[in-house]
N, C-alpha and C positions, 0 to 999 in steps of 0.2 A: 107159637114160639115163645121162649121164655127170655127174661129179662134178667143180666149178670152185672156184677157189679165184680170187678176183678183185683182185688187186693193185695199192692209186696206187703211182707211182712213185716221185715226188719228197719226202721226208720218209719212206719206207714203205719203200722198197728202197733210195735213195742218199739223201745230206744234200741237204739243200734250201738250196740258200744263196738263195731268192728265184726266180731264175728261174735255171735251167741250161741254158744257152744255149751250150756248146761243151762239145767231148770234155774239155779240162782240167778244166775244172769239175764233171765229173763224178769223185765217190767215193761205193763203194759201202760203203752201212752196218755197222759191225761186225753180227755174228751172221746178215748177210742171204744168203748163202750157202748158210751150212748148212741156215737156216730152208727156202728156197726149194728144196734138196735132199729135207729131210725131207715134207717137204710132194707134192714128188712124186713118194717113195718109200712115201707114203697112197694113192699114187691117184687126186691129183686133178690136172687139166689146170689151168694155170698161164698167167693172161690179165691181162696189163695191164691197166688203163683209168687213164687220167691227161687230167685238166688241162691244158691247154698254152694259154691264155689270154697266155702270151709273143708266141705267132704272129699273135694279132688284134690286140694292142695294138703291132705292130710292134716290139719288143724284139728281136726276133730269128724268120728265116725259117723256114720250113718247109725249106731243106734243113738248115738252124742243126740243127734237130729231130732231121729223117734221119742227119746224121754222130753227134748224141749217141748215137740210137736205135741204130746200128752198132758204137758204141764201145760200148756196156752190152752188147747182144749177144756181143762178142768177149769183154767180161770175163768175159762168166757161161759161154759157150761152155768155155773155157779151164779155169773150176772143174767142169767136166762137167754143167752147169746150161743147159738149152733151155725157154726159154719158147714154149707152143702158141699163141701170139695175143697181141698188141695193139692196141687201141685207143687212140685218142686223139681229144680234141677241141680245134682250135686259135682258137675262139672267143672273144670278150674274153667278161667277165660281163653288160656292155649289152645285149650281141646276143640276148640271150634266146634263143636256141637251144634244141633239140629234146635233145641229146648232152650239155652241159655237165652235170656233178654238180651239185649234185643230181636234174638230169633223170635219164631212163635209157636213154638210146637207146643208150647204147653196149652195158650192160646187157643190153637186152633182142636186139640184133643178135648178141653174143655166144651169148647161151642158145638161141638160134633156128638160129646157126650150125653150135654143136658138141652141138645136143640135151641141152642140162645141165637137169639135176632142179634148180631152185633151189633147193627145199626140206633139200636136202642140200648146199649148198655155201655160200662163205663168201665176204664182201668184208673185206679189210684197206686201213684209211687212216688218215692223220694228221688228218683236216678231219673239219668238220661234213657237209660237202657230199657227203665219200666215204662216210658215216654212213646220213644220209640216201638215198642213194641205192641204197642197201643194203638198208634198212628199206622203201625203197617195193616194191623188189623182192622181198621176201621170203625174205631170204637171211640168216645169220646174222652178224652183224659185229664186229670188235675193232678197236676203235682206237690205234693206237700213241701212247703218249706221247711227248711229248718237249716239253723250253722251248716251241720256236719255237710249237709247237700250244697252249701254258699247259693241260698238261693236267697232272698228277702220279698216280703209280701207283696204280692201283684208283680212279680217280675217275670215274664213271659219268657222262659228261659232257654228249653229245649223245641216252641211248636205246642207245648201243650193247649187243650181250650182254656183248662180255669186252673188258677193256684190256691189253693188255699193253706192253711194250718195246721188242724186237724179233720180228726173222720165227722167229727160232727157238724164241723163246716160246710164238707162235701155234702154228710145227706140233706143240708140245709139248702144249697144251691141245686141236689138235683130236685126236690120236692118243686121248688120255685120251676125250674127248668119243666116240672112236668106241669105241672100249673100254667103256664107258659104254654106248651102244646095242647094241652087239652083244651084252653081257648080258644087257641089259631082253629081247630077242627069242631066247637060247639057251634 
């Protein structure tokens, strides 16, 4: 079985200015780069799942979506960064839908797709919803601080295991984290 590491987007890998709804508006967040490097220089496949609750609430289309989803692509392409999978749900929150976070359909199509051990992999997000959805699935979680989430450093907010920063943080704690197991079992 393979090992995931499961990524929201918006807040988590780019600024969130609310809804990103075109390539301009897209920037990616200091340290997320390297974090999403080191991360799959671990060993772990590297899968979107984001929110897009812009698309249901007509803010902006699904090709709106597809030219950002292309533009992040090329940027991360360019830093020699390939992500193995994305999901998305373009659901408002009314719609009560099967995919939206905290549901997990996105979650559980991924683990089903690429045969990932959940018990060994990780979701990162800015929200309670990316939290949750994490914790139903049985995966291990950190949530990124930052203002727009009112979260502050080390503040165990939602359940999550670990907080941190940024992605480079994360892949810093899971490296430790598997350092860590790989001694309990040497």
């Amino acid at each position: 079985m393979k090992r995931a590491i499961f990524l929201d987007r918006d807040g988590t890998i780019n600024v969130d200015y609310g809804f990103v709804s075109s390539p301009d508006k897209f920037e990616l967040l200091p340290h997320a780069v390297d974090g999403l490097k080191k991360m799959a220089s671990l060993g772990f496949l590297l899968i979107i799942v984001s929110n897009q609750s812009g698309i249901g609430r007509n803010y902006y289309t699904l090709t709106d979506y597809e030219k950002v989803t292309a533009h992040m692509l090329k940027l991360l392409k360019e830093q020699c960064v390939t992500l193995d999978d994305l999901y998305y749900c373009p659901h408002s929150p009314e719609s009560n839908c099967v995919c939206r976070k905290p549901a997990t359909k996105m979650l559980t199509d991924a683990i089903q797709k690429w045969d990932i051990d959940h018990a060994q992999s990780f979701l990162v997000g800015d929200k309670e919803s990316d939290i949750r959805a994490g914790i139903r699935m049985g995966l291990k979680t950190f949530l990124i601080y930052n203002k727009a989430a009112g979260v502050t450093q080390n503040e165990i907010k939602y359940g999550e295991n670990f907080c941190s920063k940024n992605l480079l943080e994360v892949a810093k704690k899971i490296e430790i984290l598997l350092h860590q197991e790989k001694a309990i079992h040497a």
